[in-house]
C-alpha positions in Angstrom: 85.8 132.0 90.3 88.6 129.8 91.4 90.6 129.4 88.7 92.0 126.0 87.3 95.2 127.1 87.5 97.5 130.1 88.6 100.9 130.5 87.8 103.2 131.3 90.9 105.1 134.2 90.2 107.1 135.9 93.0 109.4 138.7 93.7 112.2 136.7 92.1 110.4 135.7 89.2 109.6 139.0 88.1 113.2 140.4 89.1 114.6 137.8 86.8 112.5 139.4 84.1 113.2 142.8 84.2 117.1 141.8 84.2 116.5 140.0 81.3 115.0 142.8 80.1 117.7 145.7 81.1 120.4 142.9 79.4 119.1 144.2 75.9 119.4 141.2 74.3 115.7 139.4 73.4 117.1 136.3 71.4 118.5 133.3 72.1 121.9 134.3 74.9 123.4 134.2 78.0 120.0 133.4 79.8 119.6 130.3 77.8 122.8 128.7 77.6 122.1 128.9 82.1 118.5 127.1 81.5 120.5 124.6 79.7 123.1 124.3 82.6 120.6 123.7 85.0 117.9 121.7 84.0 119.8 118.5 83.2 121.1 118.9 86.6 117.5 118.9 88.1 116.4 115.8 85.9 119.8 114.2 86.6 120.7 113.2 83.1 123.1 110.5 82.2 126.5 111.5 80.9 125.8 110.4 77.2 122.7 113.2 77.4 122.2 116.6 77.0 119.2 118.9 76.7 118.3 121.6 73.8 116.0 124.2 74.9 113.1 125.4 72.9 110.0 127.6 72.5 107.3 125.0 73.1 106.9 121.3 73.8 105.5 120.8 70.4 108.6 122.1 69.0 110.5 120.0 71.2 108.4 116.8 69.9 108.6 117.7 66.6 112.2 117.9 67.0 112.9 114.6 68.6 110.4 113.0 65.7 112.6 114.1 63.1 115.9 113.5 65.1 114.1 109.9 65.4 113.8 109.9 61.5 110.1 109.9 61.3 109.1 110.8 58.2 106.3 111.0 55.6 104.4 107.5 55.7 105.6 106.5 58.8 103.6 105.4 61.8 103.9 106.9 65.4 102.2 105.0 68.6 100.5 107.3 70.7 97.5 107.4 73.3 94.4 109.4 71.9 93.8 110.9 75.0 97.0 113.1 74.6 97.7 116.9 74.3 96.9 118.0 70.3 100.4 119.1 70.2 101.5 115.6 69.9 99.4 114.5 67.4 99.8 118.0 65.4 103.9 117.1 65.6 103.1 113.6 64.5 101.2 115.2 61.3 103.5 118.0 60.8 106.6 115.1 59.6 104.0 114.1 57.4 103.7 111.0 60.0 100.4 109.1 61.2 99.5 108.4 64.5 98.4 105.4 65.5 95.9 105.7 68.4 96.4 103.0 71.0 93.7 102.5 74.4 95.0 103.6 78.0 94.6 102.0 81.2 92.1 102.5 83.6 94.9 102.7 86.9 97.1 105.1 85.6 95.3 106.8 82.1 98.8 106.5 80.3 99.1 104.2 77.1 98.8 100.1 77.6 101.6 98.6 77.0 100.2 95.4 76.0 98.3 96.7 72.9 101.2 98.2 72.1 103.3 95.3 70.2 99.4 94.8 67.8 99.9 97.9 66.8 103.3 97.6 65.4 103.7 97.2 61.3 106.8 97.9 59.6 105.8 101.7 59.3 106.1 102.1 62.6 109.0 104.3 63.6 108.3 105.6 67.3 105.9 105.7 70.5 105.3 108.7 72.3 104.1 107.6 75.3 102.7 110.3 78.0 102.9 110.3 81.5 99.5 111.8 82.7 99.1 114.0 85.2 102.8 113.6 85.9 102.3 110.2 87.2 104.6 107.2 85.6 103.5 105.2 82.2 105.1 102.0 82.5 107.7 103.5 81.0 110.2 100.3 81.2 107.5 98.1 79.5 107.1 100.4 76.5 111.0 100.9 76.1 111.1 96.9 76.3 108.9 96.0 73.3 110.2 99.1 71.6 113.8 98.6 71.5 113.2 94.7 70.3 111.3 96.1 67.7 114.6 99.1 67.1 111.7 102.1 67.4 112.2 104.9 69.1 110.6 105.8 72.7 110.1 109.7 72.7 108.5 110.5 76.6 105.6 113.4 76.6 107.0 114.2 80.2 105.1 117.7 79.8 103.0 116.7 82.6 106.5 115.8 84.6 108.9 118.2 85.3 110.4 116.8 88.6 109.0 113.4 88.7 111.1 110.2 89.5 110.7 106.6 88.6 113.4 104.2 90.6 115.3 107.1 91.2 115.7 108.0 87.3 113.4 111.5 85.8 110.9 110.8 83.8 112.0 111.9 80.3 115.4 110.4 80.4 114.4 107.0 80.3 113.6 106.6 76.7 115.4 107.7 73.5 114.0 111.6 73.8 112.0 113.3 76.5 110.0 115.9 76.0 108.9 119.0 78.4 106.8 121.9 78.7 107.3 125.2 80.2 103.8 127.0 79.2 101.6 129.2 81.5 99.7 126.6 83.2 102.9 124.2 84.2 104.6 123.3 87.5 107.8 125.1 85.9 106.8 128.0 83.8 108.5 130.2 81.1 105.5 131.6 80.2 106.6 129.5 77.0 109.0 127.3 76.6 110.3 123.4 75.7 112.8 121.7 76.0 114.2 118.2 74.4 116.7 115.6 76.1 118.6 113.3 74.0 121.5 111.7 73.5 124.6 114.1 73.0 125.3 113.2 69.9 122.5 113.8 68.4 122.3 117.8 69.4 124.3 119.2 66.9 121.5 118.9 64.1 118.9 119.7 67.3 120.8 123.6 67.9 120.9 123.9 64.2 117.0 122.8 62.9 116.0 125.0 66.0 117.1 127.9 64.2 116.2 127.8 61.0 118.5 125.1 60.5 121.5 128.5 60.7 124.6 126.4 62.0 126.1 128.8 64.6 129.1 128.5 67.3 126.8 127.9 70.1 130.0 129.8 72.4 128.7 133.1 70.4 125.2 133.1 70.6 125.4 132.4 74.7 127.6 135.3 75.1 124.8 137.2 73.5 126.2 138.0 69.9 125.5 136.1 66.8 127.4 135.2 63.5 126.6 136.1 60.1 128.8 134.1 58.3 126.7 131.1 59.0 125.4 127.9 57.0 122.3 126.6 56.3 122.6 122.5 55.7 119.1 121.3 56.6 115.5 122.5 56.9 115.0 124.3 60.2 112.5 126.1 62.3 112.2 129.1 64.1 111.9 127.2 67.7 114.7 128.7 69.6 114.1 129.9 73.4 114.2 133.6 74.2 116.2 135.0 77.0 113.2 136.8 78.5 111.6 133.2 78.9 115.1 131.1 79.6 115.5 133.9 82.6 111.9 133.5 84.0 112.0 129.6 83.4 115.5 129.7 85.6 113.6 131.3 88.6 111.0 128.9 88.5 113.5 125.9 88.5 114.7 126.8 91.9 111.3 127.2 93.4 110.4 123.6 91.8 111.3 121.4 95.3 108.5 123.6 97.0 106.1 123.5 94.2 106.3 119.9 93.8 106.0 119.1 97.7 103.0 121.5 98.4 101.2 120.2 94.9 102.1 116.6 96.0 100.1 117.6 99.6 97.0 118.9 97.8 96.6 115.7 95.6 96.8 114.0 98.7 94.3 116.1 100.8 92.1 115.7 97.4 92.2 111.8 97.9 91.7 111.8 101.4 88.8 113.8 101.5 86.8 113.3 98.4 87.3 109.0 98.0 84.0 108.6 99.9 82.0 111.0 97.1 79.8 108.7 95.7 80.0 108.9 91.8 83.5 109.8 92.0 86.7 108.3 91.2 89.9 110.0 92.8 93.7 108.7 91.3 94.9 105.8 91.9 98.1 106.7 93.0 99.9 108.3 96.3 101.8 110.5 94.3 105.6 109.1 95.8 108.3 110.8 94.1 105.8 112.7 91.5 105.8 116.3 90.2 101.8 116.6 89.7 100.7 118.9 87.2 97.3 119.1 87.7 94.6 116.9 90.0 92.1 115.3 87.9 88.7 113.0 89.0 86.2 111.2 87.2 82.6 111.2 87.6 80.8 108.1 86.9 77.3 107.7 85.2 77.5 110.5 82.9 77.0 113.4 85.6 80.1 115.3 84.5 78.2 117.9 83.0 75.8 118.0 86.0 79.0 118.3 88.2 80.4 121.1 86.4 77.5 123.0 86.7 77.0 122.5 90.8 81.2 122.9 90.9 80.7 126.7 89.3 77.3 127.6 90.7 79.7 127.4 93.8 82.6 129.5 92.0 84.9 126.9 91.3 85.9 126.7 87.9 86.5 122.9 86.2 87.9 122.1 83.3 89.1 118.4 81.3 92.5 117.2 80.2 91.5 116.2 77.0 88.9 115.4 74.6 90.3 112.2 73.1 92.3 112.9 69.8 90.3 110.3 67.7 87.4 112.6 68.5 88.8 115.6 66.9 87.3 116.4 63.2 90.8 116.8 62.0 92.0 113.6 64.0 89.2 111.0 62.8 91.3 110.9 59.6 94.0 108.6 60.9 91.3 105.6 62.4 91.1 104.6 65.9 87.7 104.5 66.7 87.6 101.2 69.4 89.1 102.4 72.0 86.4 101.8 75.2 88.2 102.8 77.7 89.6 106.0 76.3 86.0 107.0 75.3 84.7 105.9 78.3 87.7 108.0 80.7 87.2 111.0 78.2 83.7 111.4 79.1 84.4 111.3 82.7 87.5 113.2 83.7 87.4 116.6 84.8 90.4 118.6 86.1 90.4 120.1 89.3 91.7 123.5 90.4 95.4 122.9 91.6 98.7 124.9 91.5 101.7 126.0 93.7 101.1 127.8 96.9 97.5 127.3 96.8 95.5 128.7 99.5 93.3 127.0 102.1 90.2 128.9 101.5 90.7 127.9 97.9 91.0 124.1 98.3 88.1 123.8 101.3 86.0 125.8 98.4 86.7 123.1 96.2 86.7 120.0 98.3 83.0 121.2 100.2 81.7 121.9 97.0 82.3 118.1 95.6 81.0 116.6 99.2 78.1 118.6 98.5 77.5 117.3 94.6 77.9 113.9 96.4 75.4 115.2 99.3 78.4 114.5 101.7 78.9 116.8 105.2 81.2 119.4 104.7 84.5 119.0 106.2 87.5 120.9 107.9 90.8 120.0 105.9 92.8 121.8 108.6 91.8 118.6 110.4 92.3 116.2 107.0 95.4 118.0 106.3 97.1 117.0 109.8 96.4 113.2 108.7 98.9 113.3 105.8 
């Protein structure tokens, strides 16, 4: 089957490992202090941030919640049609969230049923840019500053991806990324938080089990013993193993992002006339796309799964909405049309760095034929973009 995704892992990435590994020191050290030096230079952070790595996104949202001051009782904006690992950090400050409807051109939270769902609970919206294509962002930091709440950006999708000239997840109070299996950028895990400078201190500490430590020490690969504890904490510290893979990958990122940015565009070009089927609406300028999603109109998804992996193309879908979740239905949110209606339709599409041609005309032909559309040469398509 042709997989979903495939993580690009090259000569470098696995030399980085092994050094890691020969270094002899598995915790938190040298390797992560260098993450830290070089990803705010890739998102180009203002001066006034910085960024603490961590072992997940979740940790890294859960973080920046609690940094926010979210706490039990509160209320947190978010769309339903959203990773679990937002709504789980939502619930695990004892928080609710409050499920607001997407858009139809862009599948990110709207902005303008934002401000209804504001009550004097609210504390902070966690808008996601899916895909890895811009939220109206600006909007969403508009109403939510009038209103003093917090703007924490999901930018798990967006690793790379710039908005008039700024990185998505360092336009709002906190930005959170990703660095799992299945990203652009992978650590094999990994997070990471960016926030204002200030505001790290109690982030280095709460990521270690709230252990306040010279940071100086545990970068040079050592650690005190003398330490304090003077808040609740977690074990969500990067390891150098994943800090030193996670540094390979950032300098491959420029290459992954242009060769991902080509396939979403060879997708569009060739599968817009597919009857049935709805490509993005976007050209993907200046965005780091995670993966390539469709949707398939009149409730043929499952049907079109089916013919996709009859032809060995595996599918998959990015998400079921949250509200639909056993666990989720809890917290309310149950009119939200175009949410249900995009959940039922979206299907993700195999995409990921380097990909190879026999791989994407596999996948493209197999959708013409679904749509009972000629097959095609994307050599040809592909000389268009």
């Amino acid at each position: 089957m042709i997989p979903v995704f495939r993580p690009h892992i090259d000569t470098e990435t696995v030399k980085a490992a092994v050094d890691s590994l020969h270094l002899g020191w598995l915790g938190m050290g040298s390797y992560v202090r260098d993450f830290e030096f070089e990803l705010p230079k890739l998102l180009q952070v203002r001066e006034d941030q910085t960024v603490v790595a961590v072992n997940t996104c979740t940790s890294a949202l859960h973080l920046a919640l609690l940094s926010a001051g979210v706490g039990p009782g509160d209320e947190v904006i978010t769309p339903s049609l959203n990773n679990i690992g937002d709504l789980q950090a939502i619930a695990m400050c004892g928080a609710r969230p409050v499920f607001v409807d997407i858009r139809e051109e862009d599948l990110a939270i709207d902005p303008a049923l934002i401000k209804p769902a504001i009550t004097s609970r609210t504390k902070a919206i966690i808008p996601l840019h899916y895909m890895g294509v811009p939220c109206q962002i600006d909007k969403i930091c508009e109403i939510a500053r009038a209103q003093g709440i917090a703007v924490i950006e999901d930018a798990a999708h967006a690793t790379g991806t710039f908005l008039n000239s700024r990185a998505l997840g360092t336009i709002g109070d906190f930005g959170c990324f990703s660095f799992d299996a299945i990203k652009t950028v992978t650590c094999i895990d990994g997070g990471a938080v960016v926030l204002p400078k200030k505001r790290a201190d109690e982030l280095y500490a709460m990521r270690l089990l709230g252990m306040v430590q010279p940071n100086e020490r545990l970068y040079s690969n050592a650690r005190a013993y003398n330490h304090d504890v003077l808040s609740q904490g977690f074990r969500y510290h990067l390891a150098n193993l994943h800090a030193a893979i996670g540094l390979s990958q950032l300098r491959s990122l420029p290459m992954f992002i242009t060769n991902r940015r080509k396939y979403a565009r060879l997708y569009n070009e060739t599968l817009r006339d597919v009857p049935g089927i709805i490509t993005p609406r976007s050209d993907f300028q200046d965005v780091s796309l995670f993966h390539y999603v469709v949707r398939v109109k009149d409730g043929k998804r499952s049907e079109f799964r089916q013919h996709l992996s009859e032809r060995g193309v595996d599918t998959g879908f990015h998400w079921l909405p949250g509200h639909q979740y056993t666990w989720f239905k809890q917290y309310g949110g149950t009119h939200l049309p175009v949410t249900d209606r995009v959940g039922s339709e979206i299907v993700t599409l195999p995409l990921w760095s380097m990909m190879d041609e026999a791989s994407l005309s596999a996948v493209i032909n197999a959708i013409r034929s679904f749509g009972k559309q000629s097959a095609i040469d994307i050599r040809l398509q592909a000389e268009k973009l």
